[in-house]
C-alpha positions in Angstrom: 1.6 -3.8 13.3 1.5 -5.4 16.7 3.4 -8.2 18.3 1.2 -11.1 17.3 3.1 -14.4 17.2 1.5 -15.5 14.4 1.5 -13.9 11.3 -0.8 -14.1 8.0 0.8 -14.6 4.6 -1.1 -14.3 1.1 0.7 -16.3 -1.2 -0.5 -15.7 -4.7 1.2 -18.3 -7.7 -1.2 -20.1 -10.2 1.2 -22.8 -10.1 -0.7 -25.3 -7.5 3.3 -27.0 -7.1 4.8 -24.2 -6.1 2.5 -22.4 -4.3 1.2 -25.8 -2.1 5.6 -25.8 -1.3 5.7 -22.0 -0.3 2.4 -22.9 1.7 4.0 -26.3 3.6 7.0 -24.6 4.2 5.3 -20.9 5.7 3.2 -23.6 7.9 5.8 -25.5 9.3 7.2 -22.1 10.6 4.3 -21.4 12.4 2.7 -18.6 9.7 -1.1 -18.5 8.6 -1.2 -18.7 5.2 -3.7 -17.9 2.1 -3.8 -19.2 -0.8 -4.5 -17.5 -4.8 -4.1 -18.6 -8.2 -5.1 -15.1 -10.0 -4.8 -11.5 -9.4 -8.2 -11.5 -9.0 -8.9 -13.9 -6.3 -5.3 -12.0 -4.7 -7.3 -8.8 -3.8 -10.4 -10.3 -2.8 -8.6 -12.4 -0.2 -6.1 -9.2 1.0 -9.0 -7.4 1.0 -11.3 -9.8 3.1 -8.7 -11.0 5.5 -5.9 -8.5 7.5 -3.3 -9.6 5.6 0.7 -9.0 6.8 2.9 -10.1 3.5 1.6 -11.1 0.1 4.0 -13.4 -1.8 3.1 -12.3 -5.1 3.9 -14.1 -9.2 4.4 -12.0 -11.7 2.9 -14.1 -14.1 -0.6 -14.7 -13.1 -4.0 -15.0 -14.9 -6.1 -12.3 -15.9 -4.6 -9.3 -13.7 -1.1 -10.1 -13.4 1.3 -9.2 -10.6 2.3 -5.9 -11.3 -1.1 -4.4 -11.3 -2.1 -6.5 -8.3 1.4 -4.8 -6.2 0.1 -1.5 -7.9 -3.9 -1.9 -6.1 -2.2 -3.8 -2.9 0.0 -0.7 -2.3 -2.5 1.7 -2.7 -5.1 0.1 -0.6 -3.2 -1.4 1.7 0.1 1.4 2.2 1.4 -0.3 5.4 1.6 -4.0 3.7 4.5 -6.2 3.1 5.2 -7.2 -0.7 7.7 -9.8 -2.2 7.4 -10.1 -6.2 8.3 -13.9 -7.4 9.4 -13.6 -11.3 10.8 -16.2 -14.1 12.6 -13.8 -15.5 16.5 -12.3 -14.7 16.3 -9.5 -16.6 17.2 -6.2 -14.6 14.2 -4.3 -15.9 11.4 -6.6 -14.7 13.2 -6.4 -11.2 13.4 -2.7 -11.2 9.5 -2.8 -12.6 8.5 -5.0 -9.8 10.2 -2.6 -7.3 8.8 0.6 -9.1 5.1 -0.4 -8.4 6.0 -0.6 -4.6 7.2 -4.4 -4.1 9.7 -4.6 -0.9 11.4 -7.4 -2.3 11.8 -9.7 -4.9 13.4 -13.0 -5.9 13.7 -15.0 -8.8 12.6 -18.7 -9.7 13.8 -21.1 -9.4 14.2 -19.7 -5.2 15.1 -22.0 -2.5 12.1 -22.0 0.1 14.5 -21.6 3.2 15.8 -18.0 1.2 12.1 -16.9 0.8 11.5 -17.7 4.6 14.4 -15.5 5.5 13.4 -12.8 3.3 9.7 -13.0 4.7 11.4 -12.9 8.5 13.6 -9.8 7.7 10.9 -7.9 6.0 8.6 -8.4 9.2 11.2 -7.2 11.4 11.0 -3.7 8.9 7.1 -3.8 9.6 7.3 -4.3 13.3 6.6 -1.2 15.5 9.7 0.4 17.2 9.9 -0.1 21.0 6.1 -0.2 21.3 6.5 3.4 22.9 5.2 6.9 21.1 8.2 8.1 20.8 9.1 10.8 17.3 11.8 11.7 15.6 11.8 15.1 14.4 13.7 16.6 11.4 12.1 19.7 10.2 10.3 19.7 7.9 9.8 16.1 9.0 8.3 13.7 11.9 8.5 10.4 12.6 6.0 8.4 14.5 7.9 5.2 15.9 4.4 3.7 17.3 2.5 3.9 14.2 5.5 3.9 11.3 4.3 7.2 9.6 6.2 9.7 8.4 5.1 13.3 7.9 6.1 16.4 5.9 4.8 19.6 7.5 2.0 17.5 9.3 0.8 15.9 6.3 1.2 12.0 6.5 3.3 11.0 3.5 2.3 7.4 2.5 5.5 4.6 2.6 6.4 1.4 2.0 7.6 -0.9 5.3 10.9 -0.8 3.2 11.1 3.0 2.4 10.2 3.7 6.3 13.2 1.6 7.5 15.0 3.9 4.6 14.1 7.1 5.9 14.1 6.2 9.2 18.1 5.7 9.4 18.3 8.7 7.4 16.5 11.0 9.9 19.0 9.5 12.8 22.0 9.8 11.2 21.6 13.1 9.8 25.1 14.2 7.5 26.5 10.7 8.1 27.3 9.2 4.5 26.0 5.8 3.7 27.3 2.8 1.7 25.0 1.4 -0.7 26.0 -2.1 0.9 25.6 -0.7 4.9 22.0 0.4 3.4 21.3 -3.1 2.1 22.7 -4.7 5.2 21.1 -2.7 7.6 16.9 -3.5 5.6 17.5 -6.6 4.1 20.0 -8.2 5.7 23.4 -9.9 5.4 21.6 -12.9 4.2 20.1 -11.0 1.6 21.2 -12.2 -2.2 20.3 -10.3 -5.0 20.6 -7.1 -7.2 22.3 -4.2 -5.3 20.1 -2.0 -7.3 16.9 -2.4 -4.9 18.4 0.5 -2.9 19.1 2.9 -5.3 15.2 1.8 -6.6 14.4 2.7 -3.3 16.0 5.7 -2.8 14.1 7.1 -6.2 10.9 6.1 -5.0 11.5 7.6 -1.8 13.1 11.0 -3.2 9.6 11.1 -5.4 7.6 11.3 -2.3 9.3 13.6 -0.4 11.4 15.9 -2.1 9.4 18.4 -4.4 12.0 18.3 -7.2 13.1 15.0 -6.9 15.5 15.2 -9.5 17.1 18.1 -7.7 17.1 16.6 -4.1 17.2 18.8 -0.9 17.4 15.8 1.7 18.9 12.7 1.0 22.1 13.6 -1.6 23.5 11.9 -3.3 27.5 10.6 -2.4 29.2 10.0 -5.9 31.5 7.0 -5.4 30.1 5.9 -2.4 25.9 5.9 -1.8 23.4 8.2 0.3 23.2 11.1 2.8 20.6 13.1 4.6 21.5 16.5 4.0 22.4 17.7 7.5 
């Protein structure tokens, strides 16, 4: 990412009402925004235009939501992703997060929430310092300039959320962290929703990293309290 001023936002609803608010509201705070009203037209546009954050329905026409997260993240690793969904159910937010959403919030939202959960998922995605600086943590490296992470030189793909993850991991090596100092610290105090995104997170992290995830070398976990990285 670089330090534009302006940033471009995909918003994908097939709801012309809600998707013409998201789009009045992203404008008046100085974003460039795209519009879509199928999954179809969704990754023609991403893939046309250098997209930044895709706002992205669930429900949608034709290719719905999750397969539309599912192509995004694997075409476009480094991209931001915030799932919109009708439904409360614990299971379709959990869903959302497995196919590789950052974020997600459920309608009815209040625009001035969404904007604050676009702003703090930017600040995840912007580069560190400008500077080429690395953290290493054998087996692992950290690029700071371009946000990749590595595993005996081989460039493991992440998320903009699961960098920030790993990232506080690898510079606080041993130090025990609270699931809520986790969700502070990436989504922000602001942030209202399901606690659960972190420990979603955390799995879909320990899956691309750790070769038996369900046996996990680096980041343990603290029963009663949250996450480590194995010092």
């Amino acid at each position: 990412m670089d330090n534009r001023s302006r940033w471009n936002i995909l918003v994908v609803e097939d709801e012309d009402p809600i998707r013409k608010l998201i789009k009045i509201n992203l404008e008046r705070d100085n974003f460039i925004v795209f519009e879509a009203s199928s999954g179809e037209e969704a990754l023609k546009k991403a893939r046309a235009t250098g997209i930044d954050v895709v706002i992205l329905d669930i429900m949608l026409p034709g290719i719905d939501g999750l397969e539309v997260c599912q192509v995004l993240r694997k075409e476009f690793p480094g991209i931001g992703i915030i799932m919109l969904t009708a439904k409360s159910q614990d299971v379709d937010k959990i869903m959302g997060l497995e196919y590789g959403t950052d974020d997600y919030m459920i309608k009815p939202f209040n625009p001035l929430e969404l904007l604050l959960r676009i702003k703090s998922l930017l600040r995840r995605m912007k580069i560190s310092g400008g500077k080429e600086d690395t953290l290493v943590r054998e087996p692992f490296s950290i690029d700071l300039y371009s946000q990749k992470l590595f595993k005996y030189d081989v460039e493991i793909e992440l998320t903009p959320t699961e960098f920030s993850i790993i990232k506080i991991f690898i510079e606080n090596p041993g130090k025990a962290f609270k699931r809520d100092e986790i969700l502070n610290r990436i989504w922000g105090y602001e942030f209202i929703g399901d606690g659960k995104i972190v420990d979603v997170n955390i799995r879909r992290l320990r899956s691309k990293i750790e070769d038996r995830p369900a046996k996990p070398q680096f980041i343990e976990t603290v029963w009663g309290i949250g996450y480590r990285w194995k010092a």
